[in-house]
C-alpha positions as protocol buffer text, in pm:
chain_id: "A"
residue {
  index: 1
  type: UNK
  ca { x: 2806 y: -1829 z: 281 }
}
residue {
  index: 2
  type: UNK
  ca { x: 2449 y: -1919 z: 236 }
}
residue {
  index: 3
  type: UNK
  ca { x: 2217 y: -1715 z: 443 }
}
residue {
  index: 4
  type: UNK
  ca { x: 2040 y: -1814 z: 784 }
}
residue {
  index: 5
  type: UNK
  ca { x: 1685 y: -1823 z: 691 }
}
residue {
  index: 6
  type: UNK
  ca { x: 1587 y: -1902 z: 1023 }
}
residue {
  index: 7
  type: UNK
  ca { x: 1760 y: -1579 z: 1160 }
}
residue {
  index: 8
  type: UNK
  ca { x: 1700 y: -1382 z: 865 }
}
residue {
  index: 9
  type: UNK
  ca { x: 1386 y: -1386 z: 795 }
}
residue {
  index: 10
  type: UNK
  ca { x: 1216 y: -1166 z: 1034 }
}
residue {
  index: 11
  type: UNK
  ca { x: 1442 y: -847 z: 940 }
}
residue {
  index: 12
  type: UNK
  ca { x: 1389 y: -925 z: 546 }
}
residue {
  index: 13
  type: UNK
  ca { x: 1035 y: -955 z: 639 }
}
residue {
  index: 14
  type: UNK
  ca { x: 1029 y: -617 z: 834 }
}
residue {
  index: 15
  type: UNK
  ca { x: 1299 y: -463 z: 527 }
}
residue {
  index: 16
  type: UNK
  ca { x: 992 y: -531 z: 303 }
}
residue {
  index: 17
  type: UNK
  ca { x: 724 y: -381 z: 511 }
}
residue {
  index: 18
  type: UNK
  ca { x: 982 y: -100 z: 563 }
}
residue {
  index: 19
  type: UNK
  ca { x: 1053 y: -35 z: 180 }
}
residue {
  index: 20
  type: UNK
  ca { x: 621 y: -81 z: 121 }
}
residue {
  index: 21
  type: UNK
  ca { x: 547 y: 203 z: 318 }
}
residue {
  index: 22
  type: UNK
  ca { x: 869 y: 439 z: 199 }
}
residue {
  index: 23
  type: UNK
  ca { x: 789 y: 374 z: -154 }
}
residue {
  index: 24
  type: UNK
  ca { x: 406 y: 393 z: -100 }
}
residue {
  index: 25
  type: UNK
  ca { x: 437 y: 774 z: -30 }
}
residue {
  index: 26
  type: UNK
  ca { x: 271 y: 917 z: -326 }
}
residue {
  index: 27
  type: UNK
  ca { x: 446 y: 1239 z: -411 }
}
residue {
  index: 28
  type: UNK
  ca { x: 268 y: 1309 z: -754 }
}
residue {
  index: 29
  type: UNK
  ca { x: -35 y: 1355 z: -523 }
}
residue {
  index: 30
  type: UNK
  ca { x: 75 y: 1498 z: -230 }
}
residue {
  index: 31
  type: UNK
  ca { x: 259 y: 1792 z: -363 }
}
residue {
  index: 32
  type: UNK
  ca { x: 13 y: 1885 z: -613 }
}
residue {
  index: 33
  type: UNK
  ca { x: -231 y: 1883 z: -350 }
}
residue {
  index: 34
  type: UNK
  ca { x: -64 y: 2095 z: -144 }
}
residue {
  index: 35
  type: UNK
  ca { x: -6 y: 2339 z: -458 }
}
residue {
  index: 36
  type: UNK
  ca { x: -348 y: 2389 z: -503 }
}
residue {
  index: 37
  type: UNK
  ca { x: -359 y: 2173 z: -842 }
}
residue {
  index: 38
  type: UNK
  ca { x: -599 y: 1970 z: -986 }
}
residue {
  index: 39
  type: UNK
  ca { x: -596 y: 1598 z: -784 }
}
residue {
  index: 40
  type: UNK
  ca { x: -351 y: 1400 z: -1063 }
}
residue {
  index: 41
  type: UNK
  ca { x: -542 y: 1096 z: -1059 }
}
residue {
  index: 42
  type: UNK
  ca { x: -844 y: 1328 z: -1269 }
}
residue {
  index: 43
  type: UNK
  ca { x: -615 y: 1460 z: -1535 }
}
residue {
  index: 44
  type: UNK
  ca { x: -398 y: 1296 z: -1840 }
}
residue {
  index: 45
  type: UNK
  ca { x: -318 y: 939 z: -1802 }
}
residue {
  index: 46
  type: UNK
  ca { x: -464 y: 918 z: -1391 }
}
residue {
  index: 47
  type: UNK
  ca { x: -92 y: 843 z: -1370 }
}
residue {
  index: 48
  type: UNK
  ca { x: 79 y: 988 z: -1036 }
}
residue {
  index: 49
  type: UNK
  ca { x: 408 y: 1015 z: -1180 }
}
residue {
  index: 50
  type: UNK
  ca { x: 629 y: 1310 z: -1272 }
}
residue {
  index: 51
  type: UNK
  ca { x: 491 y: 1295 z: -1642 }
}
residue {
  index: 52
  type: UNK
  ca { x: 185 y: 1334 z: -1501 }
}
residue {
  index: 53
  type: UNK
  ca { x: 232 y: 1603 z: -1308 }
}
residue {
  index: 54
  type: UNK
  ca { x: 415 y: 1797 z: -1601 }
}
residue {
  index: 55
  type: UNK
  ca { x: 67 y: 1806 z: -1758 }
}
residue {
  index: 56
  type: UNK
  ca { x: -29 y: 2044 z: -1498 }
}
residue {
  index: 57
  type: UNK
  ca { x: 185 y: 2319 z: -1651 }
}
residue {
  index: 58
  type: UNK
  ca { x: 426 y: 2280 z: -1339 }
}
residue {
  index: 59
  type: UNK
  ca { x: 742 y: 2234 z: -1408 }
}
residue {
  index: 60
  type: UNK
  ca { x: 914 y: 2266 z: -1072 }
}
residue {
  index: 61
  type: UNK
  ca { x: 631 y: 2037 z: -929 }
}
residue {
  index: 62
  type: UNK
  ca { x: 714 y: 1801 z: -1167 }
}
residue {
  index: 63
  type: UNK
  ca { x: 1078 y: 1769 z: -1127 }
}
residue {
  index: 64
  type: UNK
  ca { x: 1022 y: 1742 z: -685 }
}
residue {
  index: 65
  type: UNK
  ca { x: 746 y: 1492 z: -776 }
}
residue {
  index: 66
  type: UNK
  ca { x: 1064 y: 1315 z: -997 }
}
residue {
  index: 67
  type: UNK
  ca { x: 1281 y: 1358 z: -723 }
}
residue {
  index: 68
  type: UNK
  ca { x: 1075 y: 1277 z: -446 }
}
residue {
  index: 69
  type: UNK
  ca { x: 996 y: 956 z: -568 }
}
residue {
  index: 70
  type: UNK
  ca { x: 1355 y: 841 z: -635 }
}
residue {
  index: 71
  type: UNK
  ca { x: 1487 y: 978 z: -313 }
}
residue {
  index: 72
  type: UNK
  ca { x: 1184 y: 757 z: -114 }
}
residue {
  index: 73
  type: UNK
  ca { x: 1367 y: 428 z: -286 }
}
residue {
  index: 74
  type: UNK
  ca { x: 1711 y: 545 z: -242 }
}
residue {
  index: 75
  type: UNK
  ca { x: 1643 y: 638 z: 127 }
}
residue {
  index: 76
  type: UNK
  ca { x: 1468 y: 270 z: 225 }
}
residue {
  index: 77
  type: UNK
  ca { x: 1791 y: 104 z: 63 }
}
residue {
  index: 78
  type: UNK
  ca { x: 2018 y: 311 z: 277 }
}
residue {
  index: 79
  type: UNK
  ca { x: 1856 y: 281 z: 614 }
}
residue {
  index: 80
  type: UNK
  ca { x: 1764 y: -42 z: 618 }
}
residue {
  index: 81
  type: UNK
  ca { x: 2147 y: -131 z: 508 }
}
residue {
  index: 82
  type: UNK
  ca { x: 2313 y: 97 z: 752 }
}
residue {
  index: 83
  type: UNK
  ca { x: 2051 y: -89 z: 1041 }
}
residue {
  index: 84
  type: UNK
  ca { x: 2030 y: -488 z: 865 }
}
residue {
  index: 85
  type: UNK
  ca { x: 2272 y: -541 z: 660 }
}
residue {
  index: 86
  type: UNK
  ca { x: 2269 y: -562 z: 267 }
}
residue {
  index: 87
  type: UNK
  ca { x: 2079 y: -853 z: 213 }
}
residue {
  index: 88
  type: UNK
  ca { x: 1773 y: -673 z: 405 }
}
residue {
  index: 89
  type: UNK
  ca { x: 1807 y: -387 z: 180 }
}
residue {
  index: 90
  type: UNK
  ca { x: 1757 y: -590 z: -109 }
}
residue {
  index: 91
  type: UNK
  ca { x: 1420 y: -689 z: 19 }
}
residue {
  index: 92
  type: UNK
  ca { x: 1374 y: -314 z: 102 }
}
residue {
  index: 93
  type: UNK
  ca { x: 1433 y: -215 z: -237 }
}
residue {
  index: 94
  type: UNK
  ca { x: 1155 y: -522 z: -359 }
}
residue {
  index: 95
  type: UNK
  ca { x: 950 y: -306 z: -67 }
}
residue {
  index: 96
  type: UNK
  ca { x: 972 y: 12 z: -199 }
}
residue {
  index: 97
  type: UNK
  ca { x: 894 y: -75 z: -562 }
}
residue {
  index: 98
  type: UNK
  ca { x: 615 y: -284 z: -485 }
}
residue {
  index: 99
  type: UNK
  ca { x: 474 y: 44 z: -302 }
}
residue {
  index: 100
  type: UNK
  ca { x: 532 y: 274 z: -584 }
}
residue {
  index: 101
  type: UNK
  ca { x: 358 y: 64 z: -806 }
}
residue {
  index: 102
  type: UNK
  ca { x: 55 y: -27 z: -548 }
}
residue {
  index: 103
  type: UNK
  ca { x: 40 y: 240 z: -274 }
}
residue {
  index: 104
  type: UNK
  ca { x: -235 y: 39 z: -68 }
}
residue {
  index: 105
  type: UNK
  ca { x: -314 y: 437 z: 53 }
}
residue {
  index: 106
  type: UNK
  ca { x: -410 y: 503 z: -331 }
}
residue {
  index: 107
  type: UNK
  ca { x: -630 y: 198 z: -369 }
}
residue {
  index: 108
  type: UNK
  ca { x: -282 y: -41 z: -489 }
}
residue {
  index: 109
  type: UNK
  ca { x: -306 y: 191 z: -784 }
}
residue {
  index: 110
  type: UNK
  ca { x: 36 y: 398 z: -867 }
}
residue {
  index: 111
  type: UNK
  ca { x: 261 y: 467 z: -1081 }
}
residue {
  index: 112
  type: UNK
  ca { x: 514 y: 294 z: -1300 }
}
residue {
  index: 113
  type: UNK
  ca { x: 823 y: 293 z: -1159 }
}
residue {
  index: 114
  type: UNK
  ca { x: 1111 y: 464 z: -1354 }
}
residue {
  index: 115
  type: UNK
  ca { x: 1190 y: 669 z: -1126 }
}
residue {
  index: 116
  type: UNK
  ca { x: 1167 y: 484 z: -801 }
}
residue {
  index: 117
  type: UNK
  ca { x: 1398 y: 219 z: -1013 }
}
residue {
  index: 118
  type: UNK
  ca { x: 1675 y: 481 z: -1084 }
}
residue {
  index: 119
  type: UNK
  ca { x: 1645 y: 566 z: -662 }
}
residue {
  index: 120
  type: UNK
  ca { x: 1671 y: 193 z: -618 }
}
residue {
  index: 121
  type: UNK
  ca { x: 2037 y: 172 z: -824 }
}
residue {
  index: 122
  type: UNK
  ca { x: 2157 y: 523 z: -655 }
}
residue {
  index: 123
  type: UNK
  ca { x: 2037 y: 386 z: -319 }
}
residue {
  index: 124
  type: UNK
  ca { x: 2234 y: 38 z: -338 }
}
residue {
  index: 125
  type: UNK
  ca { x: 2522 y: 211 z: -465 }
}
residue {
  index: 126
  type: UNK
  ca { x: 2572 y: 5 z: -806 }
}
residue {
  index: 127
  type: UNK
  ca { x: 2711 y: 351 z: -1008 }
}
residue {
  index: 128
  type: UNK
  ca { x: 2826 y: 179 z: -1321 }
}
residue {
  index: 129
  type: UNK
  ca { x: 2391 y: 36 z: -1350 }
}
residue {
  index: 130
  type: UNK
  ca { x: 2277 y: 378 z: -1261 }
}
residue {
  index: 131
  type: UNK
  ca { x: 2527 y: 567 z: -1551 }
}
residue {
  index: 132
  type: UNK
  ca { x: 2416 y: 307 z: -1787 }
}
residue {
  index: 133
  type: UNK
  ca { x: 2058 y: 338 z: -1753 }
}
residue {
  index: 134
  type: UNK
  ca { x: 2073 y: 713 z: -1732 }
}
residue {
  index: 135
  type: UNK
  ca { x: 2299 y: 711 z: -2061 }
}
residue {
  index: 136
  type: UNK
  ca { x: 2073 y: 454 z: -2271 }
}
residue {
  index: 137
  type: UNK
  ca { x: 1744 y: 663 z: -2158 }
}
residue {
  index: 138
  type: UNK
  ca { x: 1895 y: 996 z: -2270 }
}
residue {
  index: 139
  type: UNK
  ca { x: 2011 y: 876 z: -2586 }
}
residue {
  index: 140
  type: UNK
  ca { x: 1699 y: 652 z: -2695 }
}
residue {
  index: 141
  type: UNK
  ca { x: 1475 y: 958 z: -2542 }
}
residue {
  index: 142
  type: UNK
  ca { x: 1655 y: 1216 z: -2807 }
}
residue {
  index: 143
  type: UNK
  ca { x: 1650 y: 962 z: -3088 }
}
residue {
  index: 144
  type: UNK
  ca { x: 1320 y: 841 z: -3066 }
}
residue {
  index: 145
  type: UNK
  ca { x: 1138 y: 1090 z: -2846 }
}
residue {
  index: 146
  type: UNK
  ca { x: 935 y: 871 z: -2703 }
}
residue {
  index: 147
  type: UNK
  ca { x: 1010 y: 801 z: -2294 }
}
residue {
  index: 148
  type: UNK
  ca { x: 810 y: 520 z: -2268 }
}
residue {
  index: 149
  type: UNK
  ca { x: 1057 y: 338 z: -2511 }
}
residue {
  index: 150
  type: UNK
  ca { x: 1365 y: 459 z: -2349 }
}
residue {
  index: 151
  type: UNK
  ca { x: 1267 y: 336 z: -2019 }
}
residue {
  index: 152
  type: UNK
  ca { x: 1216 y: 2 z: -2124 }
}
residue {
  index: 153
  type: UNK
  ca { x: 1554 y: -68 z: -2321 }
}
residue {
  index: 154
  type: UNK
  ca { x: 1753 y: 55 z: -1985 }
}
residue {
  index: 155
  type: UNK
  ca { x: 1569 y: -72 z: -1724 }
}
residue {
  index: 156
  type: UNK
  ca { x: 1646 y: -396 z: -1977 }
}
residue {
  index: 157
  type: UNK
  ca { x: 2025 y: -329 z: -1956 }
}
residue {
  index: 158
  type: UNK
  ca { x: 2056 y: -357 z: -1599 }
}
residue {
  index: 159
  type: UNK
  ca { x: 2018 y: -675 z: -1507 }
}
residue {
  index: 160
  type: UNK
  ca { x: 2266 y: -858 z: -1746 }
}
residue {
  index: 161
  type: UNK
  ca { x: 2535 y: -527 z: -1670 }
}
residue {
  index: 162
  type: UNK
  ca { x: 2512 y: -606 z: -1289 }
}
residue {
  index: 163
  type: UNK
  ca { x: 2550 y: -1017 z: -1346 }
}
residue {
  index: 164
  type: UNK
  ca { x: 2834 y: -917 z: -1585 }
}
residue {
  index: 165
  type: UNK
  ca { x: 2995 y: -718 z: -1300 }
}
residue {
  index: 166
  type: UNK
  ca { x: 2933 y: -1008 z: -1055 }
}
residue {
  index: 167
  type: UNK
  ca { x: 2655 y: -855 z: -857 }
}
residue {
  index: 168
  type: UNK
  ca { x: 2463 y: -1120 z: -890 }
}
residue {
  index: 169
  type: UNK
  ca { x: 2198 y: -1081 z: -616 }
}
residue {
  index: 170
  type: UNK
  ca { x: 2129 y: -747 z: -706 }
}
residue {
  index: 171
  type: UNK
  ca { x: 2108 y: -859 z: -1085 }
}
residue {
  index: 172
  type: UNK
  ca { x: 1813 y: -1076 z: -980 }
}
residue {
  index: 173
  type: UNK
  ca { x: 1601 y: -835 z: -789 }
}
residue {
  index: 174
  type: UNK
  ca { x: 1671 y: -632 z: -1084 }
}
residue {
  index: 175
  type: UNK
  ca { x: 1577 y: -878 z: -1328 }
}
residue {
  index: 176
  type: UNK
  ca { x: 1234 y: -873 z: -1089 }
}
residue {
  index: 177
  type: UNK
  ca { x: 1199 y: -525 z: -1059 }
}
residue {
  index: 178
  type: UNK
  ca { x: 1272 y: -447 z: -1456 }
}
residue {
  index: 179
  type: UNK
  ca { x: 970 y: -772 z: -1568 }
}
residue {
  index: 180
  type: UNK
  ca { x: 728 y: -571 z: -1306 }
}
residue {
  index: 181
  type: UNK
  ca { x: 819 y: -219 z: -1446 }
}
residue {
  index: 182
  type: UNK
  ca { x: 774 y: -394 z: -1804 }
}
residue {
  index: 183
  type: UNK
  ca { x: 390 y: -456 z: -1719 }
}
residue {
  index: 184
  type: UNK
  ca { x: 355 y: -168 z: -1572 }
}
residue {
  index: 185
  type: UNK
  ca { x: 398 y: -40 z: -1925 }
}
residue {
  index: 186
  type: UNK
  ca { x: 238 y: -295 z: -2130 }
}
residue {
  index: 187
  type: UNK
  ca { x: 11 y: -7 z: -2276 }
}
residue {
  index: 188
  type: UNK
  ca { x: 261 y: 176 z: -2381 }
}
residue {
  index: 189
  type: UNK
  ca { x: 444 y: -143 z: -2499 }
}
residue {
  index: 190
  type: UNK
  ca { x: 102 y: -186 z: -2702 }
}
residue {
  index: 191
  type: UNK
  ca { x: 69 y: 192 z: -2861 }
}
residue {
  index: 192
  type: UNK
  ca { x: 443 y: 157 z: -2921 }
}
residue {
  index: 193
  type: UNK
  ca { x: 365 y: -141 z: -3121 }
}
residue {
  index: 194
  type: UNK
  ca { x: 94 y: 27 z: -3336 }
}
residue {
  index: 195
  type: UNK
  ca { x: 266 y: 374 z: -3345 }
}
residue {
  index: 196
  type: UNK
  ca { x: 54 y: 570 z: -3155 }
}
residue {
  index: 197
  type: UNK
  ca { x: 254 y: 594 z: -2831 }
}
residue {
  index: 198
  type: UNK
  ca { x: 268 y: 1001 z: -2759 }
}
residue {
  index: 199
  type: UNK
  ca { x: 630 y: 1131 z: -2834 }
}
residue {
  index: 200
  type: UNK
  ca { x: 882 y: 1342 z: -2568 }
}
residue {
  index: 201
  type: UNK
  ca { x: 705 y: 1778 z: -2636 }
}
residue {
  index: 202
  type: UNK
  ca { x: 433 y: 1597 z: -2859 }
}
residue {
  index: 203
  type: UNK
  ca { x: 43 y: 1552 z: -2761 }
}
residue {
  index: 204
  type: UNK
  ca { x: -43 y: 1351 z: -2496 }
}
residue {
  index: 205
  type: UNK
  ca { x: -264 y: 1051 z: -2484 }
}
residue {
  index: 206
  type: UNK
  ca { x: -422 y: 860 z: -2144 }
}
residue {
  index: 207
  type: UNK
  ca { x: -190 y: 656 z: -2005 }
}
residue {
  index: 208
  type: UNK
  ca { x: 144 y: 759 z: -2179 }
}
residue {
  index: 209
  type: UNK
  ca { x: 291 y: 834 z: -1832 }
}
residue {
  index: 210
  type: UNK
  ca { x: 606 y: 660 z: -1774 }
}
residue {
  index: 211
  type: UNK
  ca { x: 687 y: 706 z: -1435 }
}
């Protein structure tokens, strides 16, 4: 049944706004702030992801900075389902994404949006996506060692694995959400190209953050 546009509209507008402001919470910055650690935007790549963060020597911080930032997706999908409905939560999901990548608290610049993608598939509930993705970036990560490069062949294998399995709307936003985290990355795509991207326990280099 095509959707009521007239109707619909004002809770897919308010899904979006909803989603912005989950996935606008900036977790790289907030919990090393309240560690006592350097502000992340001053050190490595500026990047306020979990790779980021790992530069500071903090493990743990890290790994709730990973966390944090998939939950905020998952949790904007599941709310505004459980309150809107499922098509809302697909504009929640856009939402949250868009905020990740431009926190309008941070100046609209954030981070790059693995891991708020992977909260996006756990949050919408589409397991076979979320195994896949996890799978392909584990093994291209130990082949290759380089994150960056693993994070762009699964997001890539998403969206034609959920048309395949007939969810097509979600194989769209997808589709959207894997060309945005793409240019998010286009300097890694570029130091990839020329062999200079920084590998997985190698050195470092500005802007090799991934998340």
């Amino acid at each position: 049944m095509p959707i009521d546009w007239s109707h619909a509209l004002p809770y897919a507008a308010l899904a979006l706004v909803f989603g912005y402001l989950c996935g606008s919470i900036p977790f790289g910055v907030l919990l090393t702030r309240l560690a006592g650690a350097p502000d992340i935007r001053t050190i490595g790549s500026g990047n306020i992801g979990a790779t980021n963060v790992l530069r500071t020597g903090r493990k743990a911080l890290a790994a709730a900075t990973l966390v944090g930032d998939m939950l905020k997706g998952a949790a904007a999908v599941v709310v505004t389902e459980y309150v809107f409905g499922r098509d809302a939560a697909l504009f929640a999901a856009l939402g949250a994404f868009l905020g990740h990548l431009f926190p309008v608290w941070l100046g609209f610049k954030g981070g790059k949006g693995v891991a708020t993608y992977i909260g996006l598939l756990l949050g919408l509930g589409v397991w076979l996506a979320l195994l896949a993705f996890c799978v392909i970036w584990l093994v291209i990560a130990a082949v290759s060692r380089y994150s960056s490069l693993a994070a762009l062949i699964a997001s890539a294998a998403a969206p034609p694995l959920l048309w395949w399995r007939g969810d097509l709307q979600e194989a769209q936003l997808f589709l959207l959400l894997t060309a945005l985290l793409w240019f998010m990355h286009r300097a890694n795509i570029g130091r990839l190209l020329r062999g200079t991207e920084s590998k997985i326990g190698g050195s470092t280099q500005a802007g090799s953050n991934s998340h």
